[in-house]
PDB file of N, CA, C and O in Angstrom, chain B, residues numbered from 101:
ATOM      1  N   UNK B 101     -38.153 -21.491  87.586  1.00  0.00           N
ATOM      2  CA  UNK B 101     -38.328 -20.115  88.029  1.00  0.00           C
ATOM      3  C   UNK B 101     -39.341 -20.110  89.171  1.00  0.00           C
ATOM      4  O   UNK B 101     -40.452 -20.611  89.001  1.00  0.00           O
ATOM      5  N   UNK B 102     -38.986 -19.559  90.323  1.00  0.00           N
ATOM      6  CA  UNK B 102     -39.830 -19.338  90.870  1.00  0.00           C
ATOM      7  C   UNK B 102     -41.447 -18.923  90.795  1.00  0.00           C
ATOM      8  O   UNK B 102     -41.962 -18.463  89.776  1.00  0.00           O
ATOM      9  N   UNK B 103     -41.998 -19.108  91.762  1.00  0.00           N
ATOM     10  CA  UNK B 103     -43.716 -18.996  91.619  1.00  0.00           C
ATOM     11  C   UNK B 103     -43.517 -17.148  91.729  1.00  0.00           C
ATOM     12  O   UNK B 103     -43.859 -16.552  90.708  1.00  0.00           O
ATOM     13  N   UNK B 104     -43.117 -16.489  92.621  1.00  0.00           N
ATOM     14  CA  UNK B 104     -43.190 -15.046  93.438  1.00  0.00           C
ATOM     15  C   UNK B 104     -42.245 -14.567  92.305  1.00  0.00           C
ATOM     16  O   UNK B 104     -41.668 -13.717  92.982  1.00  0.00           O
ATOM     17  N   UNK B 105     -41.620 -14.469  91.021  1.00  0.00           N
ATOM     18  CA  UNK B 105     -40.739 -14.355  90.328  1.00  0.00           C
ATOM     19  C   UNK B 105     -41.730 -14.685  88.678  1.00  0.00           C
ATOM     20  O   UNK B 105     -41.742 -13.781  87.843  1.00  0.00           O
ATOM     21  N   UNK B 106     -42.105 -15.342  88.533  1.00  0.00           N
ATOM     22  CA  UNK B 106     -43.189 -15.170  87.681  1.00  0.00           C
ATOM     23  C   UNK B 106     -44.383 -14.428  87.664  1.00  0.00           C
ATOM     24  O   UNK B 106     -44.890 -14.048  86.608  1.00  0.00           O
ATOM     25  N   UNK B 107     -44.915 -14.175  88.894  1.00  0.00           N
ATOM     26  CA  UNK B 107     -46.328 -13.218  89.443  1.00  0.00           C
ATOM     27  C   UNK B 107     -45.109 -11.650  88.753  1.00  0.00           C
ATOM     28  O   UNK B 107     -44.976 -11.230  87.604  1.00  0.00           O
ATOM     29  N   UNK B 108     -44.569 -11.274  89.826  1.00  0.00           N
ATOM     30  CA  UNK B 108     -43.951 -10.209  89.215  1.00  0.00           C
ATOM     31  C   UNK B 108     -43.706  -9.916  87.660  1.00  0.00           C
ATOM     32  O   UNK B 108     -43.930  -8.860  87.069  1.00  0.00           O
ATOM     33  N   UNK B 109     -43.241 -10.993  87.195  1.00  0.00           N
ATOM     34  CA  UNK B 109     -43.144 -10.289  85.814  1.00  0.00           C
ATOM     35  C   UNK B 109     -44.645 -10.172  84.877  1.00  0.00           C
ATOM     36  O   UNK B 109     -45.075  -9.349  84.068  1.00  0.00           O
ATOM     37  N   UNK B 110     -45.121 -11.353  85.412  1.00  0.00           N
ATOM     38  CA  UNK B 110     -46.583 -10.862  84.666  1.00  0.00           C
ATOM     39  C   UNK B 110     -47.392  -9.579  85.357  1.00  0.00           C
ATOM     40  O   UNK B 110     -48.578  -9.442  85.057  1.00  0.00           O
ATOM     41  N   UNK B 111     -47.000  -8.986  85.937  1.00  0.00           N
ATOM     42  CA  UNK B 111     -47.470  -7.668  86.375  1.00  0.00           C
ATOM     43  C   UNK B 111     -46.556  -6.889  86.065  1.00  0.00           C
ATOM     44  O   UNK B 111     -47.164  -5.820  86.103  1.00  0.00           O
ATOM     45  N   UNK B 112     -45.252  -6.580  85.707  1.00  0.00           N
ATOM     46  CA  UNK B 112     -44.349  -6.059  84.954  1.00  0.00           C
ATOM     47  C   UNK B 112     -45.288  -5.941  83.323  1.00  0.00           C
ATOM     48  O   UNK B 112     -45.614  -4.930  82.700  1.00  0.00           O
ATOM     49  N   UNK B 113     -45.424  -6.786  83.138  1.00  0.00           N
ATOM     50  CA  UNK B 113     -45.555  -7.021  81.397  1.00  0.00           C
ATOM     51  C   UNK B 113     -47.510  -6.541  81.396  1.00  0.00           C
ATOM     52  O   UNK B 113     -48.111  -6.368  80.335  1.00  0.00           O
ATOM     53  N   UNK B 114     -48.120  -6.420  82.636  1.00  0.00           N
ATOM     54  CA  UNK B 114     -49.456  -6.370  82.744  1.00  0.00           C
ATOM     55  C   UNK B 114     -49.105  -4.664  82.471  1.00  0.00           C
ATOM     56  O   UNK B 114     -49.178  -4.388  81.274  1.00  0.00           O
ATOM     57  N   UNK B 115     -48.808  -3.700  83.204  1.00  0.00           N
ATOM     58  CA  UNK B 115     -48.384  -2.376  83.337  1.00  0.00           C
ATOM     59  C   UNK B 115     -48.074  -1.893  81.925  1.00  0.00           C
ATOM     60  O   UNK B 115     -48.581  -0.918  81.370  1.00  0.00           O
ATOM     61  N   UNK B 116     -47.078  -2.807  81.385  1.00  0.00           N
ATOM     62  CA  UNK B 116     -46.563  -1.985  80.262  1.00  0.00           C
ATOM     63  C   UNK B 116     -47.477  -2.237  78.840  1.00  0.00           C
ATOM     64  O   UNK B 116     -47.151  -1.846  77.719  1.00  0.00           O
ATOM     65  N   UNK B 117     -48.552  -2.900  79.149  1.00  0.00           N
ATOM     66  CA  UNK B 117     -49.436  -2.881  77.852  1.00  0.00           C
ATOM     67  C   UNK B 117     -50.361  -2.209  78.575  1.00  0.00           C
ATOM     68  O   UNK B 117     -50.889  -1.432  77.780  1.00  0.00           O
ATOM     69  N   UNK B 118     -50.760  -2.102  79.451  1.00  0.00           N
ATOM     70  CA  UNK B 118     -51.942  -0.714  79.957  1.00  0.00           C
ATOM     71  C   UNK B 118     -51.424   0.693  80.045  1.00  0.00           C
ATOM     72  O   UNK B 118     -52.145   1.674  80.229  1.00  0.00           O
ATOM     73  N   UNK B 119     -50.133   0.719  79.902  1.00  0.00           N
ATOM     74  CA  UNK B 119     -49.713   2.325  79.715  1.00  0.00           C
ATOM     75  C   UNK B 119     -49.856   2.985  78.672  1.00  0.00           C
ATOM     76  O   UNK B 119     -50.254   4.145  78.569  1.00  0.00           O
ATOM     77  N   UNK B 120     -49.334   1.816  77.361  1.00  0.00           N
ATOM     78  CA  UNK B 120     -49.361   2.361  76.027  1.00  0.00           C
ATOM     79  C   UNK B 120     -50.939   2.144  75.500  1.00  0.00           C
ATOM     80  O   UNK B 120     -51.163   2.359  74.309  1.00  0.00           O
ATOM     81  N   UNK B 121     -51.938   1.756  76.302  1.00  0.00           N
ATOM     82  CA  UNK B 121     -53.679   2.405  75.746  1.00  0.00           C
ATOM     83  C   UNK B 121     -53.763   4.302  75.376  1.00  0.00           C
ATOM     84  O   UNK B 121     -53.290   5.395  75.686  1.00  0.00           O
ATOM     85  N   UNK B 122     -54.490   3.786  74.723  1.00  0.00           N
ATOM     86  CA  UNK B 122     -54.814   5.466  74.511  1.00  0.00           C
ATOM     87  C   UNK B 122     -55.856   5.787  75.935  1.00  0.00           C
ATOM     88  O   UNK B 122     -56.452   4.962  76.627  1.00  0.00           O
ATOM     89  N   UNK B 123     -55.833   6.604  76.005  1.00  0.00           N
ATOM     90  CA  UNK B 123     -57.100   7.008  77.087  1.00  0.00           C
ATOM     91  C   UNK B 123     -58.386   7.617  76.511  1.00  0.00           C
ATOM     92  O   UNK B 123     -58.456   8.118  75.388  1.00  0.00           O
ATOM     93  N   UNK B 124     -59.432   7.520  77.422  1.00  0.00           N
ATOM     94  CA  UNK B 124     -60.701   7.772  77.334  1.00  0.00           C
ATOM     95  C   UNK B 124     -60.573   9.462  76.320  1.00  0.00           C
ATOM     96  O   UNK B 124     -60.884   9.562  75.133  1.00  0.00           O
ATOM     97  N   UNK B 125     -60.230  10.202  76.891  1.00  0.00           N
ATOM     98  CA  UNK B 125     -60.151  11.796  76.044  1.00  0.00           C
ATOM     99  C   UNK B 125     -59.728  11.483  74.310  1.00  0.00           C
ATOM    100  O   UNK B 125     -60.255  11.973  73.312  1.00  0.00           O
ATOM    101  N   UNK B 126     -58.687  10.573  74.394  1.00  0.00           N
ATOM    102  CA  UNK B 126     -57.704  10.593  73.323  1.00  0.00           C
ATOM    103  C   UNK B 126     -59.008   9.372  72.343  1.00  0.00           C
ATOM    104  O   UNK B 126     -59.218   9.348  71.130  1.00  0.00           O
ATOM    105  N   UNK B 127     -59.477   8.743  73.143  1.00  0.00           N
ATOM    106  CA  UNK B 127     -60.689   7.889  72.286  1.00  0.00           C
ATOM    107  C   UNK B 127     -61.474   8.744  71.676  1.00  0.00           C
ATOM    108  O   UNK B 127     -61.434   8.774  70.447  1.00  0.00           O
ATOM    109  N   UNK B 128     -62.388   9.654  72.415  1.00  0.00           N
ATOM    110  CA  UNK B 128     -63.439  10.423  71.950  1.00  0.00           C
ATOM    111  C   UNK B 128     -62.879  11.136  70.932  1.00  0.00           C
ATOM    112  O   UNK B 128     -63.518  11.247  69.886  1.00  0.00           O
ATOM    113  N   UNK B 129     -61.556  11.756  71.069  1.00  0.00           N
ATOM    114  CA  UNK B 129     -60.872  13.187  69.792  1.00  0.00           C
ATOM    115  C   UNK B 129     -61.135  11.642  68.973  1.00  0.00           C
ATOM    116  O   UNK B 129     -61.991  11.745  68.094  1.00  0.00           O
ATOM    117  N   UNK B 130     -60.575  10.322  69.112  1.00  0.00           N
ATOM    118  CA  UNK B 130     -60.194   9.873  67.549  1.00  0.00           C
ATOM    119  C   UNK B 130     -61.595   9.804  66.837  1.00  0.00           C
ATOM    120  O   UNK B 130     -61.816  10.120  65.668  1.00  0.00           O
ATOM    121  N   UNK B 131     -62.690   9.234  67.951  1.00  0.00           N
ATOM    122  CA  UNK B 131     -64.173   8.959  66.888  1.00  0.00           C
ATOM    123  C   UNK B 131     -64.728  10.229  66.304  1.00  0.00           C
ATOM    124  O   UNK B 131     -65.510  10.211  65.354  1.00  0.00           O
ATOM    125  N   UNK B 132     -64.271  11.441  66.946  1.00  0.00           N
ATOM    126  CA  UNK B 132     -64.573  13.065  66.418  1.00  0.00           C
ATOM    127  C   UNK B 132     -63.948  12.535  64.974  1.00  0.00           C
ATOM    128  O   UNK B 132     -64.532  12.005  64.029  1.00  0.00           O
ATOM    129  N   UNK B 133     -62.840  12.802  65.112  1.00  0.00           N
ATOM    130  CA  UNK B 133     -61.803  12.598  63.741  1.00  0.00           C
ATOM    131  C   UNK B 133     -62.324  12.192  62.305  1.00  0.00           C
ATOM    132  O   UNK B 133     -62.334  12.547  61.127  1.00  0.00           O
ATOM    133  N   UNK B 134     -62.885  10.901  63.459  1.00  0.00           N
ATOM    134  CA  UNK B 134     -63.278   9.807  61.936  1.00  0.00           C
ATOM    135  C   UNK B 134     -64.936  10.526  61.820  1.00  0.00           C
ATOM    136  O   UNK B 134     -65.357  10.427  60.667  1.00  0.00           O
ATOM    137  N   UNK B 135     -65.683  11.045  62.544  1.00  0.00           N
ATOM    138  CA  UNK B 135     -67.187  11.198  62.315  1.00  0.00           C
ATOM    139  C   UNK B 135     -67.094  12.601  61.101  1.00  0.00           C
ATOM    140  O   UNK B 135     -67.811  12.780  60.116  1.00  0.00           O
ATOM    141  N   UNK B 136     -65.945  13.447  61.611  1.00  0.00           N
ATOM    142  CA  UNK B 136     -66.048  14.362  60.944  1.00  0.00           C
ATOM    143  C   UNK B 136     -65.660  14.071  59.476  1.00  0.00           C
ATOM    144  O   UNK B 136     -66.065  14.882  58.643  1.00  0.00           O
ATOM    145  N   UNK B 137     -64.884  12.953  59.025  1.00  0.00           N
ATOM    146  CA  UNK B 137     -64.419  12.608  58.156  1.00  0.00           C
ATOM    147  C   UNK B 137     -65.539  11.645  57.031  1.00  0.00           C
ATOM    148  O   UNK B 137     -65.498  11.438  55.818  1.00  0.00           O
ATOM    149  N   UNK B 138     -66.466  11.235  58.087  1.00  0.00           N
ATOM    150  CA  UNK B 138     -67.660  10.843  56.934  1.00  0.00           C
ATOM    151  C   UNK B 138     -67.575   9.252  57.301  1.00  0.00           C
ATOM    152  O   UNK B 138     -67.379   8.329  56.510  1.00  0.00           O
ATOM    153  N   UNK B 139     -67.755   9.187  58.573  1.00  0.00           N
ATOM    154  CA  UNK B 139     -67.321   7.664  59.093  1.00  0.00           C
ATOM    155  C   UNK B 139     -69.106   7.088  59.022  1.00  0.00           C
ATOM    156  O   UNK B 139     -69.436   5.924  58.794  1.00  0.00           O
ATOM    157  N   UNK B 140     -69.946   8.105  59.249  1.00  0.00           N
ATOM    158  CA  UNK B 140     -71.137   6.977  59.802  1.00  0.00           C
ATOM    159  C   UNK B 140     -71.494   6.742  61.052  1.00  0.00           C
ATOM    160  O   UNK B 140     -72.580   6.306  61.434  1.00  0.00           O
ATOM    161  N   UNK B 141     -70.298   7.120  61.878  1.00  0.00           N
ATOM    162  CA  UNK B 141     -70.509   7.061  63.149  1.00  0.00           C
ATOM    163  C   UNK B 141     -71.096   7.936  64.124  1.00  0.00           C
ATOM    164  O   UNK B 141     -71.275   9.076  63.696  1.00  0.00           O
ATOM    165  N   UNK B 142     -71.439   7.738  65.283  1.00  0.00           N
ATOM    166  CA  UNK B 142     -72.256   8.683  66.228  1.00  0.00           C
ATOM    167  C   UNK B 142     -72.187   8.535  67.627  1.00  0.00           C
ATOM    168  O   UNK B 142     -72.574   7.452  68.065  1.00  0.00           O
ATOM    169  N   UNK B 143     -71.732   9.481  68.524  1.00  0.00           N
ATOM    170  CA  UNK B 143     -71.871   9.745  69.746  1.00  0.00           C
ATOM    171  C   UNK B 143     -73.056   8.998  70.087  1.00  0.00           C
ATOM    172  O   UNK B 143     -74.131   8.999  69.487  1.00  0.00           O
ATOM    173  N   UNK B 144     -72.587   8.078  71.578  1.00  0.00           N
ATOM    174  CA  UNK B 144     -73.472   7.928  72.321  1.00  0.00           C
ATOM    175  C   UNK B 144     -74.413   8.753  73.191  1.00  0.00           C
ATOM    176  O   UNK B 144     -74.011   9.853  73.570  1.00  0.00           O
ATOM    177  N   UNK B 145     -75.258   8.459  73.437  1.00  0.00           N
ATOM    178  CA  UNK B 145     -76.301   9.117  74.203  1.00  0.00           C
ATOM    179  C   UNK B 145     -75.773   9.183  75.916  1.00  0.00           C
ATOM    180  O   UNK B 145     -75.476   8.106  76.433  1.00  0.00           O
ATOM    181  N   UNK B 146     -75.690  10.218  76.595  1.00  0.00           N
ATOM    182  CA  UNK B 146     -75.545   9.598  78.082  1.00  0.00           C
ATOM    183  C   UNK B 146     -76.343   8.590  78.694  1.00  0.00           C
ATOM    184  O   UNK B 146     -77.567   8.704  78.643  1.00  0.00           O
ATOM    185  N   UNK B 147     -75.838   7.661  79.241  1.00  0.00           N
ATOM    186  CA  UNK B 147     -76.883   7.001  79.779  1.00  0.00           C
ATOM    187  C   UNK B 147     -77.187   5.535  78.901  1.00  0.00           C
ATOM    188  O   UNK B 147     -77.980   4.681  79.296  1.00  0.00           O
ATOM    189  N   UNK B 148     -76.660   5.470  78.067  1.00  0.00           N
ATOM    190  CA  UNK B 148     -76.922   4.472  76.795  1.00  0.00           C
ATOM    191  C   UNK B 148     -76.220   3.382  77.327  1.00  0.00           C
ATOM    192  O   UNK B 148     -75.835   3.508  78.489  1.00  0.00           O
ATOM    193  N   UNK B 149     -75.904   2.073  76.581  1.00  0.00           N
ATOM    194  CA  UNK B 149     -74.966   0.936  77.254  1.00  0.00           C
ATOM    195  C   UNK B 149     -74.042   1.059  76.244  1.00  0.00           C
ATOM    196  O   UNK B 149     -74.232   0.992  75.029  1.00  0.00           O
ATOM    197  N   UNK B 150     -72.728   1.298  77.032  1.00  0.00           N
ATOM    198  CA  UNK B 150     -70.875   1.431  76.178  1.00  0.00           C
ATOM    199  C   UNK B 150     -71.110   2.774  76.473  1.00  0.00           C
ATOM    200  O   UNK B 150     -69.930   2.980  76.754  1.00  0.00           O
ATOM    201  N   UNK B 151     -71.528   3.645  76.614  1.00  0.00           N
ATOM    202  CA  UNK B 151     -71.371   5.481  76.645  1.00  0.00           C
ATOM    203  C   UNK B 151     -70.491   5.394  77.777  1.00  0.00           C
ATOM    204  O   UNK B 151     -70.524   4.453  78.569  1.00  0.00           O
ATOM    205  N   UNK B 152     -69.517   6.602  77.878  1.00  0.00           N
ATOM    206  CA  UNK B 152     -68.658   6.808  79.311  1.00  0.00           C
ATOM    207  C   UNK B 152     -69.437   6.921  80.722  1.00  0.00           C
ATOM    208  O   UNK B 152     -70.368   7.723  80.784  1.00  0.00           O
ATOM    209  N   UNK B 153     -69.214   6.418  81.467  1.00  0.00           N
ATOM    210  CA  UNK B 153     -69.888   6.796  82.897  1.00  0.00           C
ATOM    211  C   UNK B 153     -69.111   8.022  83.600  1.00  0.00           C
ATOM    212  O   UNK B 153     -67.914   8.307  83.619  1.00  0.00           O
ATOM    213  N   UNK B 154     -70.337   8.691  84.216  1.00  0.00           N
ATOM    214  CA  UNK B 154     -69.425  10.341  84.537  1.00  0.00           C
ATOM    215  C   UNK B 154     -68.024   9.999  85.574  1.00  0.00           C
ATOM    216  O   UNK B 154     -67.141  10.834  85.772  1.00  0.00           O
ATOM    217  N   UNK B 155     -68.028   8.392  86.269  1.00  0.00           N
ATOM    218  CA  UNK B 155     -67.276   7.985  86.488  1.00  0.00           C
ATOM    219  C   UNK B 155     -65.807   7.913  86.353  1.00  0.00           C
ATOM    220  O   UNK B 155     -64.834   8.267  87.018  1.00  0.00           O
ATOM    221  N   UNK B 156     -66.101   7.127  84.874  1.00  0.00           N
ATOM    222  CA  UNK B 156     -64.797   7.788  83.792  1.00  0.00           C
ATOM    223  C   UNK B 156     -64.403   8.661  83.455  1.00  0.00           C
ATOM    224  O   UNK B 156     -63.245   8.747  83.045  1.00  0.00           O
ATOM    225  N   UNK B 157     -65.440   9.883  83.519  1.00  0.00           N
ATOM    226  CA  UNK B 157     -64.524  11.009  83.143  1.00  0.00           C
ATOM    227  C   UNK B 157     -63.916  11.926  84.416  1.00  0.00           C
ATOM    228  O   UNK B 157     -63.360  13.023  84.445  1.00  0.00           O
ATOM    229  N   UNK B 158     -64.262  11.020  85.382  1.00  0.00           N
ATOM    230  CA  UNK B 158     -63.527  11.575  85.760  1.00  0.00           C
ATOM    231  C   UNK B 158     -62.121  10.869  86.859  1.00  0.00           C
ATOM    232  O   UNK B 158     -61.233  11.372  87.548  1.00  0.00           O
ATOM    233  N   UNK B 159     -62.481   9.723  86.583  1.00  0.00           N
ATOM    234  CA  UNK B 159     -60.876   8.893  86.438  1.00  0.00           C
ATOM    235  C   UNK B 159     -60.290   9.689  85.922  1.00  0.00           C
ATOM    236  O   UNK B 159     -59.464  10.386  86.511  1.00  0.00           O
ATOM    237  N   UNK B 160     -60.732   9.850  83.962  1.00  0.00           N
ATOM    238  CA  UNK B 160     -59.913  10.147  82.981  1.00  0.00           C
ATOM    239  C   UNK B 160     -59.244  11.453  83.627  1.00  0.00           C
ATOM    240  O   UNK B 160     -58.024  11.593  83.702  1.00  0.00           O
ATOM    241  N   UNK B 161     -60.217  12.437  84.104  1.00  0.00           N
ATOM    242  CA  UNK B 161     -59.353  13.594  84.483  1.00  0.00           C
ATOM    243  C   UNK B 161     -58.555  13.891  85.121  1.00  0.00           C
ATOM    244  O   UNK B 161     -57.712  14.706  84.745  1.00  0.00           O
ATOM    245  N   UNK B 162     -58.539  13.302  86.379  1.00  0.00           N
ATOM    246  CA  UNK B 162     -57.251  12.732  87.554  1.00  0.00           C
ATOM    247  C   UNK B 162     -56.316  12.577  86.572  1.00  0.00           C
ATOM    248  O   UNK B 162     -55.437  13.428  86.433  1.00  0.00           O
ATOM    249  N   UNK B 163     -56.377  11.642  85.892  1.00  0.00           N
ATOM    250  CA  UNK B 163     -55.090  11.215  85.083  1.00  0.00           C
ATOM    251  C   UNK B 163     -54.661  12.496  84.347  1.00  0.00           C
ATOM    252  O   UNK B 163     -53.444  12.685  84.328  1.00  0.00           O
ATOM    253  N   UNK B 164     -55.189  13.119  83.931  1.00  0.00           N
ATOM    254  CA  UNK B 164     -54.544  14.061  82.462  1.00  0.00           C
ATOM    255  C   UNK B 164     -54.088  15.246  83.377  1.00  0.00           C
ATOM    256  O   UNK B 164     -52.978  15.743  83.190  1.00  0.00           O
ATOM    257  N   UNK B 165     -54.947  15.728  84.398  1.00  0.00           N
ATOM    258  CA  UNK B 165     -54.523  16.650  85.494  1.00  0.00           C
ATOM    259  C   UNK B 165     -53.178  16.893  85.864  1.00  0.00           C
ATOM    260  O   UNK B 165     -52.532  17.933  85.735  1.00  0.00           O
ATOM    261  N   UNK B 166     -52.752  15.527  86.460  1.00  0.00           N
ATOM    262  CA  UNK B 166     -51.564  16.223  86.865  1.00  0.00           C
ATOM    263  C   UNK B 166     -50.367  16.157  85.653  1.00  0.00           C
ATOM    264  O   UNK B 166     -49.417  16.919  85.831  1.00  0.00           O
ATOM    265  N   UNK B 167     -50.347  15.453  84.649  1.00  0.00           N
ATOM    266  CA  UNK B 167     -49.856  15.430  83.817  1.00  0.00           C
ATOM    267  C   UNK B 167     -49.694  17.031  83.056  1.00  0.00           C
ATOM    268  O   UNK B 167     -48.655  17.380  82.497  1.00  0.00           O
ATOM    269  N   UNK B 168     -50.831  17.828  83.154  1.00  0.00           N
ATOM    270  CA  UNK B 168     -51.226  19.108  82.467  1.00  0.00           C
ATOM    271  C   UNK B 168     -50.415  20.168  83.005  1.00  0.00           C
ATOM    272  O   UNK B 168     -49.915  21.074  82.339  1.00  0.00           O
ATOM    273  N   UNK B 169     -50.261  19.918  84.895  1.00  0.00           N
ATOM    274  CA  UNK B 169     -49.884  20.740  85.596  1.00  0.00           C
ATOM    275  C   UNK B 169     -48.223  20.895  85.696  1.00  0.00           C
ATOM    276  O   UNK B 169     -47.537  21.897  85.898  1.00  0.00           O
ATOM    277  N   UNK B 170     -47.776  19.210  85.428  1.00  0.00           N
ATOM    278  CA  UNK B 170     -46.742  19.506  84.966  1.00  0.00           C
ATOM    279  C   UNK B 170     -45.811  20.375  84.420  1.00  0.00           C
ATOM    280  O   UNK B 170     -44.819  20.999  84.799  1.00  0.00           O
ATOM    281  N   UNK B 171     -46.584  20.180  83.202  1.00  0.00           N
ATOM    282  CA  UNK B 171     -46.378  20.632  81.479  1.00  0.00           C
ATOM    283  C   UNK B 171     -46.691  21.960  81.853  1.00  0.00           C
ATOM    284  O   UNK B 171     -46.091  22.606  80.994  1.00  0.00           O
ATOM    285  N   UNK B 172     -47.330  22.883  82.696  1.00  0.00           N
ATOM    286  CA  UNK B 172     -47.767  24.118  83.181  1.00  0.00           C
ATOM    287  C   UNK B 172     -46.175  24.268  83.353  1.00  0.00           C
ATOM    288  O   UNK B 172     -45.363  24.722  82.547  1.00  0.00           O
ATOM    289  N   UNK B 173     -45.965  23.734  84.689  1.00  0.00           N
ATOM    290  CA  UNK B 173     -44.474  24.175  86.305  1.00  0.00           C
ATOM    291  C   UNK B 173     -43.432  24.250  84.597  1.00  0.00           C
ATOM    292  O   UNK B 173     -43.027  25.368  84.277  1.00  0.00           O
ATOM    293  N   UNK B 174     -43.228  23.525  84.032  1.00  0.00           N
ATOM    294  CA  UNK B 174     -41.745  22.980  83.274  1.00  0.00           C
ATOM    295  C   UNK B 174     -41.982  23.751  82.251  1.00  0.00           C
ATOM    296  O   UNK B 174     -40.886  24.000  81.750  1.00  0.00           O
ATOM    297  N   UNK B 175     -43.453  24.659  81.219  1.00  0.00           N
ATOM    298  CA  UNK B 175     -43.223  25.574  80.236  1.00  0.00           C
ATOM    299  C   UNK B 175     -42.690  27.143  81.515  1.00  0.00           C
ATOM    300  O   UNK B 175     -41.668  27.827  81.475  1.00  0.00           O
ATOM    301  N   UNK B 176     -43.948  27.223  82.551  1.00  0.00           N
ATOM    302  CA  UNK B 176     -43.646  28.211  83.240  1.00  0.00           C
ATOM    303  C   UNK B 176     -41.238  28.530  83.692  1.00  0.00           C
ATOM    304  O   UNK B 176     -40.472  29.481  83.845  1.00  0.00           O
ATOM    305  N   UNK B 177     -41.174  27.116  83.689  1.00  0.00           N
ATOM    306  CA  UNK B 177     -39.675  27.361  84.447  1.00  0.00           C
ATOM    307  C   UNK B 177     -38.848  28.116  83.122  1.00  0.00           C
ATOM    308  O   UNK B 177     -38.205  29.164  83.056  1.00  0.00           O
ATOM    309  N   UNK B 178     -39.141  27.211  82.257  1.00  0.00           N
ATOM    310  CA  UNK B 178     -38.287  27.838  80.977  1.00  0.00           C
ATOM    311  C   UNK B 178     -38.550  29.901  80.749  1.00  0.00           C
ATOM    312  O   UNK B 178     -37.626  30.603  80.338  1.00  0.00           O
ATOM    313  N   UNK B 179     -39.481  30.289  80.998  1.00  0.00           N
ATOM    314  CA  UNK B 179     -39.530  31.827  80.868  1.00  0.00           C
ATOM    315  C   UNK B 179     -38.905  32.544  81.224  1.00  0.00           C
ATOM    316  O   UNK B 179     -39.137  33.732  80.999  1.00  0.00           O
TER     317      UNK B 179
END
């Protein structure tokens, strides 16, 4: 098999296990979940080491954005 034919698929197969991650938003609801449930666990502090960088949130939001606005245009069309 080619060299330029192997690169591709390992970036094929790189994509499709980084799509199915949960994202940063969908992380925080799950540790809510479990804290409220009697986990032990606790929100980081801003600023702490592993806490989100305001960075991330706002990657994260780019991402969920247009996804949201979508889901806006396509409930709005159905009315």
């Amino acid at each position: 098999m080619p060299a330029a034919k192997k690169a591709a698929m390992k970036k094929t197969a790189a994509k499709k296990t980084a799509a199915k991650k949960p994202g940063l938003y969908a992380n925080i609801h799950a540790k809510q979940e479990r804290m409220a449930h009697g986990s032990g666990e606790h929100m980081r502090e801003p600023g702490d080491k592993g806490a989100p960088t305001p960075e991330a949130f706002d990657k994260a939001a780019h991402k969920t954005a247009p996804a949201k606005k979508a889901a806006r245009k396509t409930a709005a069309a159905k009315k």
